[in-house]
C-alpha positions, 0 to 999 in steps of 0.5 A: 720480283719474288724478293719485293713479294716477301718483302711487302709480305712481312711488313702486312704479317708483322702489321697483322700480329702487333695488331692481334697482340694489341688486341688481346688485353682489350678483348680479355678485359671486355669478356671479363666485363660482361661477366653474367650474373650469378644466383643461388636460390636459398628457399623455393617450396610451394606453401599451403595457407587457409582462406578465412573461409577454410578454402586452401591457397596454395602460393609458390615461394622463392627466395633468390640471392644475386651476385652481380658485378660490374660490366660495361652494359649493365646486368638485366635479372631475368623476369620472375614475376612480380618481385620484391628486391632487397640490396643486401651490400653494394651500391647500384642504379637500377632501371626499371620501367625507364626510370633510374634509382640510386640504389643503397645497402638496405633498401628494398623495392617492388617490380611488376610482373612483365617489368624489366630490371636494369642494374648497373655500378659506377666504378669503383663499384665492383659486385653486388648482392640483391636478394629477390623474394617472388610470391605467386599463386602456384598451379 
């Protein structure tokens, strides 16, 4: 009986680990792929300009590059408030608000403040550089 044991035992083993092996290089490619976006803030100061009128206003500046590559579900950019977003090199769609744009080195567009920013590459897209420029009223 102990023999029949061992021997249904060793089939569901090796079953178990082929399966695991198998398993690795998909699980390595789907973690490669969901890999997050990186950003490097290249200016952010709090500038002081004059009114007509002489009164001070004082306005947060900030520029940020974003490195993105591709993945499976697409790269949301955190929420910065109002922003203005430049495509510095890559090819992209970006969804903003439910609606879908083709993307392409150059172009410059708005997202509203409370607006989430969608952006996804089709293959054989690897990374791109979006560059944000945020000005808001500082505290």
């Amino acid at each position: 009986m102990a023999t029949d044991g061992k021997r249904v035992t060793r089939p569901a083993v090796a079953g178990i680990v082929l399966a695991m092996l198998f398993a690795l290089p998909s699980r390595r490619l789907a973690e490669a792929q969901d890999t997050e976006v990186e950003s490097s803030t290249r200016f952010s100061d709090t500038l002081r300009l004059t009114t007509p009128k002489g009164a001070a206003l004082p306005l947060h500046v900030e520029f940020k590059e974003w490195n993105v590559t591709r993945n499976v579900r697409g790269t949301e950019l955190p929420q910065q408030g109002f922003y203005i977003a430049h495509l510095a090199s890559g090819e992209v769609v970006t969804e903003i608000g439910g609606k879908s744009e083709t993307r392409h080195p150059g172009d410059f567009w708005t997202v509203d403040k409370g607006a989430r920013m969608l952006v996804r590459m089709k293959a054989p897209r690897e990374s791109a550089i979006i560059q944000t420029l945020v000005v808001a009223p500082s505290r």
